[in-house]
C-alpha positions as CSV (number, residue, x, y, z in Angstrom):
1,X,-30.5,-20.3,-4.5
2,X,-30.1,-20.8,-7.9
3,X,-29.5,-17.0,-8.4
4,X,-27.1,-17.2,-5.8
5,X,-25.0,-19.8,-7.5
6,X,-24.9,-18.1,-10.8
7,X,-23.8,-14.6,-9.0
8,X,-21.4,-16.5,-7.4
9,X,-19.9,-18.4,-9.9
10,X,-19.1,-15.3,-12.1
11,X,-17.7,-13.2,-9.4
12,X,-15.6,-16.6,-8.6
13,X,-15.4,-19.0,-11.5
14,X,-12.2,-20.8,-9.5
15,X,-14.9,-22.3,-7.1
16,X,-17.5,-23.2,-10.0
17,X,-17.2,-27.2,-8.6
18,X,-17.4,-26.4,-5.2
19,X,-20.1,-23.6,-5.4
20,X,-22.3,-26.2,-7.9
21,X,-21.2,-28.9,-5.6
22,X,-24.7,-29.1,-3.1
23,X,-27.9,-29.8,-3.6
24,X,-30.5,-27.7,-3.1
25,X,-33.1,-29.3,-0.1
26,X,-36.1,-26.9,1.0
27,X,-36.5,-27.9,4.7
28,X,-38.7,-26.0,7.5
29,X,-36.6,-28.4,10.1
30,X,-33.5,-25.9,9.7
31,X,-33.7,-22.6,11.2
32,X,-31.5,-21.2,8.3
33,X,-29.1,-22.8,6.3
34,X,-27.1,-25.9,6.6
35,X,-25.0,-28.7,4.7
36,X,-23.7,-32.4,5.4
37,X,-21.6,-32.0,2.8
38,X,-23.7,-33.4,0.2
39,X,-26.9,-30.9,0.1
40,X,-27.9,-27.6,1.0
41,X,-30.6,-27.8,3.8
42,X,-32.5,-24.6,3.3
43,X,-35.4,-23.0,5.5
44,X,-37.6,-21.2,2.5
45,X,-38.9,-18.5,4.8
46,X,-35.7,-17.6,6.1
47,X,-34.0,-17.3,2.5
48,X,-36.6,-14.9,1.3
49,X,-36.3,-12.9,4.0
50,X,-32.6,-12.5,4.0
51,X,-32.8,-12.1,0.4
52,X,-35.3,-9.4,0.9
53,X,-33.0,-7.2,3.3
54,X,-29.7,-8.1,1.1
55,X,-28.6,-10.5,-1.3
56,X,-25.4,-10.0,-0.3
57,X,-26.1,-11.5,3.0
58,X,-27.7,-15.2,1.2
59,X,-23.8,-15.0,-0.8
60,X,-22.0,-14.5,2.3
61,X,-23.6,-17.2,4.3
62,X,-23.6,-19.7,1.3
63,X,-20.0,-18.8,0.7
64,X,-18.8,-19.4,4.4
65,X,-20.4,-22.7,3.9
66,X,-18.4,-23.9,1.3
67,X,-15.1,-22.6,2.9
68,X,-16.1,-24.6,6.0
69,X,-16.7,-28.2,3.4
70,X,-13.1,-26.7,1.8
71,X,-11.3,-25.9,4.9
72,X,-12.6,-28.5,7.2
73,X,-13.8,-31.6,5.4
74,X,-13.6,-34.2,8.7
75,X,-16.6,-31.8,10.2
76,X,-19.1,-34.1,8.4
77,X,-17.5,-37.4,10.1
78,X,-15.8,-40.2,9.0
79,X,-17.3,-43.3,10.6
80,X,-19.7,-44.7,7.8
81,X,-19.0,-45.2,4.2
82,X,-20.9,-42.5,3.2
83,X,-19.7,-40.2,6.3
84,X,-16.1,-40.7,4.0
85,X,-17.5,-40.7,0.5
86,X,-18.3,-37.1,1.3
87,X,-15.0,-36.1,3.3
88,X,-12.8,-37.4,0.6
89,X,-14.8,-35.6,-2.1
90,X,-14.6,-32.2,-0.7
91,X,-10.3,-33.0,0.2
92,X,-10.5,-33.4,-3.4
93,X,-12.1,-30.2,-4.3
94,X,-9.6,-28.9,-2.2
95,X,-6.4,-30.4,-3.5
96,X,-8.0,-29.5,-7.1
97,X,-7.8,-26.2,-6.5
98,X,-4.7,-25.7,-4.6
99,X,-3.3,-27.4,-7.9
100,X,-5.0,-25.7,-10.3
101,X,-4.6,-21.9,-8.6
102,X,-2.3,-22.6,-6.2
103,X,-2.5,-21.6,-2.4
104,X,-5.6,-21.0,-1.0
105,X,-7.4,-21.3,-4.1
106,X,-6.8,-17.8,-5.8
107,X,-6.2,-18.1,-9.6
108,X,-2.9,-16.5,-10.9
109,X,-3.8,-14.1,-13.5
110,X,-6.4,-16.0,-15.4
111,X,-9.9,-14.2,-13.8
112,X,-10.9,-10.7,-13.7
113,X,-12.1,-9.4,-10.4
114,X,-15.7,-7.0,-10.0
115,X,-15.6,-6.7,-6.6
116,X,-15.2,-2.6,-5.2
117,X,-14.4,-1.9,-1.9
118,X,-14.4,1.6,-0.1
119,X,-11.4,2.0,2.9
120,X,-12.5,4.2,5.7
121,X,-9.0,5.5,6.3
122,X,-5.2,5.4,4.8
123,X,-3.1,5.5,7.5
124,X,0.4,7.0,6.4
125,X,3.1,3.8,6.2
126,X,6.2,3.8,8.0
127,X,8.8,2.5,5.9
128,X,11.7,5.3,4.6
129,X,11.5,5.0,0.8
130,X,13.9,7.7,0.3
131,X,17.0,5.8,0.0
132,X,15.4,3.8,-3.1
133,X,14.3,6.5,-4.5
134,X,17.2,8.9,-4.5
135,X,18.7,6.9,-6.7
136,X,16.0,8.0,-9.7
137,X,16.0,11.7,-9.0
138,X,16.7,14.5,-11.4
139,X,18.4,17.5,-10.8
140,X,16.3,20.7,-11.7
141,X,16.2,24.4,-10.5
142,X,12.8,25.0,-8.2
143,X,11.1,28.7,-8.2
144,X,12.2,28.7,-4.2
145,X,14.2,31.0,-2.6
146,X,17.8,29.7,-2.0
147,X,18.7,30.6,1.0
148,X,21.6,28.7,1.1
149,X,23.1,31.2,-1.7
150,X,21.5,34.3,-0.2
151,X,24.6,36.4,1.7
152,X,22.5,38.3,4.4
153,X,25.6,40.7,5.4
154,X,26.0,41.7,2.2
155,X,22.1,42.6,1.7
156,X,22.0,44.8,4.9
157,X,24.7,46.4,4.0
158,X,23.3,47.5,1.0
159,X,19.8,48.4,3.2
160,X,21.8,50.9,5.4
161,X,23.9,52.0,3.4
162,X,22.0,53.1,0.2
163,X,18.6,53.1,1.9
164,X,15.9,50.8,0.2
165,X,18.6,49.3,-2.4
166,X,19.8,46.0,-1.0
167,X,23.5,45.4,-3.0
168,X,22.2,41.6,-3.6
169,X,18.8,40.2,-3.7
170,X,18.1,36.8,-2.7
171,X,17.9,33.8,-5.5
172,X,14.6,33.1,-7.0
173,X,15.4,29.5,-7.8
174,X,17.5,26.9,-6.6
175,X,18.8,23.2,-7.5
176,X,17.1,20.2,-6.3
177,X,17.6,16.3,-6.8
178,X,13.8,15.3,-6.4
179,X,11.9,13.0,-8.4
180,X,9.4,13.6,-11.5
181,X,7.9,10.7,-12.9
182,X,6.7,7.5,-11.3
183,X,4.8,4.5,-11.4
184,X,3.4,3.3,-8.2
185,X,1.2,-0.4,-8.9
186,X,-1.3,-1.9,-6.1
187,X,-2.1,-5.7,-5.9
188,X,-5.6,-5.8,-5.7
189,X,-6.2,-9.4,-6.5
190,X,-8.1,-12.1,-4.2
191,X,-5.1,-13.3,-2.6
192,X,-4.3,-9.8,-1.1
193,X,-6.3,-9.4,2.0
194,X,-8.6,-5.6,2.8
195,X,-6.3,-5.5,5.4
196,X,-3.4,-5.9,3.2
197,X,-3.9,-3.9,0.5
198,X,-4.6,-1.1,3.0
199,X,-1.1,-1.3,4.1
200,X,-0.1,-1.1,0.6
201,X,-2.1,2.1,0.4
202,X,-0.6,3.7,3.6
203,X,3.0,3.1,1.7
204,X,1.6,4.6,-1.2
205,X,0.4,7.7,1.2
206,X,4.1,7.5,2.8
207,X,5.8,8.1,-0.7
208,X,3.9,10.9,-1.6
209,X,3.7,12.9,1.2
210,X,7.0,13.2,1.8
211,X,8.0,16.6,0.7
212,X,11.4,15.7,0.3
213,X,10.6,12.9,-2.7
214,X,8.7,15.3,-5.6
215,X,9.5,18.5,-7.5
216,X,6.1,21.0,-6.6
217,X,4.6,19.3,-9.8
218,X,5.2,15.7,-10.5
219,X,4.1,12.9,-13.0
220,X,2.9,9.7,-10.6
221,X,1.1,6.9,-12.7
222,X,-1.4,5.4,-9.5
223,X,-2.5,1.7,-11.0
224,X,-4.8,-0.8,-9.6
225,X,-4.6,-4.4,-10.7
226,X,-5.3,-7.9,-9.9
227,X,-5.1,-9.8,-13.7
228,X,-6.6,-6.5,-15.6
229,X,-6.1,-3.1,-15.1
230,X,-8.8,-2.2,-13.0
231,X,-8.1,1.6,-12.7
232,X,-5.6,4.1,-13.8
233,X,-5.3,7.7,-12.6
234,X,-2.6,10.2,-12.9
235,X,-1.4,12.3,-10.2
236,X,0.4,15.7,-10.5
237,X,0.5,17.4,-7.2
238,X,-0.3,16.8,-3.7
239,X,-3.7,18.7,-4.1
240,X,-4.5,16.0,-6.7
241,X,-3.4,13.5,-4.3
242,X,-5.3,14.3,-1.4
243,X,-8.5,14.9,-3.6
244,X,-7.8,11.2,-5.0
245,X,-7.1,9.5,-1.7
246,X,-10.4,10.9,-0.2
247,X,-12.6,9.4,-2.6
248,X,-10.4,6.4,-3.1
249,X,-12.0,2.6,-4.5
250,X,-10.5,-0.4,-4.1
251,X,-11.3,-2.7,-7.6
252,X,-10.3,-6.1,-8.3
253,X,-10.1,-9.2,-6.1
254,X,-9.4,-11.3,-9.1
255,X,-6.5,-13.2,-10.1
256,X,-3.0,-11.9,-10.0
257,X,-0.9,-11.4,-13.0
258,X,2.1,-8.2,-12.8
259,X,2.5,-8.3,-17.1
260,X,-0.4,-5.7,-17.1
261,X,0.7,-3.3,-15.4
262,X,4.2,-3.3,-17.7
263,X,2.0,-3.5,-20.8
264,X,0.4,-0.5,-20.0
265,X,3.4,1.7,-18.8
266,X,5.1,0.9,-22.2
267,X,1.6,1.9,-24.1
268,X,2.0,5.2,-21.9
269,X,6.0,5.7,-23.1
270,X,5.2,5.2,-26.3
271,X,2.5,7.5,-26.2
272,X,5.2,9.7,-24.8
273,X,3.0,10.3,-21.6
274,X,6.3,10.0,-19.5
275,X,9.6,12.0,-20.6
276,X,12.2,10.1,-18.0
277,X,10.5,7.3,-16.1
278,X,13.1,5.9,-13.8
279,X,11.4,3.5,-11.3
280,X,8.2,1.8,-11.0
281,X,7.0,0.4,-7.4
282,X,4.6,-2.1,-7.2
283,X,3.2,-3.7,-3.9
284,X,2.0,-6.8,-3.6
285,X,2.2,-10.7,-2.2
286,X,4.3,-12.1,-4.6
287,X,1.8,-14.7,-5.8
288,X,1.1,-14.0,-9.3
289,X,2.6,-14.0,-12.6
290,X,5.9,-11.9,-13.2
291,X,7.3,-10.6,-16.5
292,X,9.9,-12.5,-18.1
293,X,11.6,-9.8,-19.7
294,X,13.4,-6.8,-17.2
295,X,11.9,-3.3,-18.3
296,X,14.9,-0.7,-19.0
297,X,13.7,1.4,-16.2
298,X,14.0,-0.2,-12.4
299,X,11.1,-2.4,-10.8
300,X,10.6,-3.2,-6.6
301,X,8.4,-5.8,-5.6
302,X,7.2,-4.6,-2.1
303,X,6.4,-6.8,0.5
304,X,4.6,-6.0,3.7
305,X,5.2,-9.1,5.7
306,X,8.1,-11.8,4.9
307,X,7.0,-14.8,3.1
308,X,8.2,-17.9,0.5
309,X,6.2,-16.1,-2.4
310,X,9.2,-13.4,-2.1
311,X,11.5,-16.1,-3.8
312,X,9.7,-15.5,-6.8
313,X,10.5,-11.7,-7.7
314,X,12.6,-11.8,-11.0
315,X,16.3,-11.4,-10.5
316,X,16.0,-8.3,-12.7
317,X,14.1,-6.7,-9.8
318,X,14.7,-5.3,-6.9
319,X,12.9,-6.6,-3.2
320,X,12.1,-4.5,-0.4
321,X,10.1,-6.0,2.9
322,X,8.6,-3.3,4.8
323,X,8.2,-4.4,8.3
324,X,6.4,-2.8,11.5
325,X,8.4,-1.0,13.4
């Protein structure tokens, strides 16, 4: 059990106090593992063999534990001195964190998530992101035929009346207003549920499957953070995309803090990796720690569900709440 602690105390240094909290007890009376609040009433043979199959299992069961002496303190009673000793301790640990890392004990921006998770699907979001994003496109001729320009009585004309000289051929190019360059951020911190950040994802799919949002070949900056950078990849073309999002990782469930993210698209403009960035998009829960100073291209905070933690979002930027239709 020591082991476990110390695994579990890097991965989530916020709960060191609670996760040092019980004592250790050996005891062949248990049929696995229990508390009282006060100790850790182990059956020996039990933790070696769920050790054996996977130590993830002993973290999981200790860790649901110590939510339980978090999340419901009065479970260990409150009739005898002791009974309350315990309940008022672990209220304590409680309030401590709440305080310290606010709600439900997920530091802001402080702690660096090593936790990877695999999604078995991205389903495509359903929010319309065109209308934001119209307002950042460019305006650039596309090797596509133009129709639109192409007079079809004058070509047949030509056709039957010179034979196999048509008088006008058909534009090889045409104008567009699409975008080129973009920076799409995902929240993966602690606070952001695996059911959350898939949303996030299945907006992310939304933007850049929509034919109608890129040139054919297009600059999109994919990041992944919680308090650090935990991956970067660049993304040019919908081949890339698809390749990318088969294979995808989630990384993080640390702390939340949004300054990264802005740190490392100015280190990518000064490196002159971007030409024109316009907008950057950045989905998230709101509860983390927001840049003070407005970037000079525009920033949306996404939200997938309506909460307080949306008063927060900088005046500088803009807020969009995607909701279920």
């Amino acid at each position: 059990m020591k082991h476990c602690k110390n695994e579990l105390c890097w991965r989530y240094p916020e709960l060191g106090r609670a996760l040092l909290e019980l004592r250790v007890q050996p005891d062949e009376q248990v049929t696995a593992m229990e508390t009282d609040g006060e100790s850790l009433y182990v059956n020996p043979e039990y933790l070696i063999q769920l050790f054996g199959e996977n130590p993830e299992k002993v973290y999981e069961k200790y860790l649901r534990l110590i939510r339980q002496c978090l999340e419901m303190p009065e479970r260990f009673g409150e009739k005898t001195a002791k009974q309350k000793a315990i309940c008022k301790k672990w209220k304590e640990i409680a309030e401590e964190l709440a305080i310290t890392y606010g709600a439900g004990g997920k530091r802001r921006g402080e702690n660096r998530g090593g936790q990877s998770e695999e999604l078995s699907e991205i389903e495509k979001g359903k929010y319309d992101y065109r209308r934001f994003l119209r307002r950042f496109t460019v305006t650039r001729e596309e090797m596509k035929l133009d129709q639109d320009a192409f007079d079809p009585v004058a070509y047949y004309y030509g056709m039957e009346r010179y034979g196999n000289l048509p008088m006008i051929e058909p534009l090889e190019t045409r104008e567009g207003n699409r975008l080129e360059e973009l920076v799409i951020a995902i929240d993966t911190s602690g606070s952001c549920k695996k059911e959350m950040v898939a949303r996030f994802l299945g907006e992310t799919r939304r933007i850049l499957e929509e034919k109608e949002n890129f040139f054919e070949n297009w600059k999109v900056c994919l990041i992944q953070c919680d308090s650090f950078i935990q991956e970067k990849v660049m993304i040019h073309s919908a081949k890339e995309w698809e390749t990318y999002r088969e294979q995808m990782v989630i990384h993080g469930r640390g702390g939340t803090d949004f300054r990264p993210v802005f740190e490392e698209v100015e280190r990518m403009r000064e490196k002159r990796e971007f030409s024109d960035l316009k907008a950057l998009i950045y989905f998230t829960d709101g509860d983390g720690i927001y840049p003070e100073k407005k970037p000079d291209y525009e920033t949306a905070f996404v939200f997938v569900k309506k909460s307080e933690k949306m008063d927060r979002v900088p005046g500088w930027a803009k807020k969009l709440l995607v909701t279920e239709k």
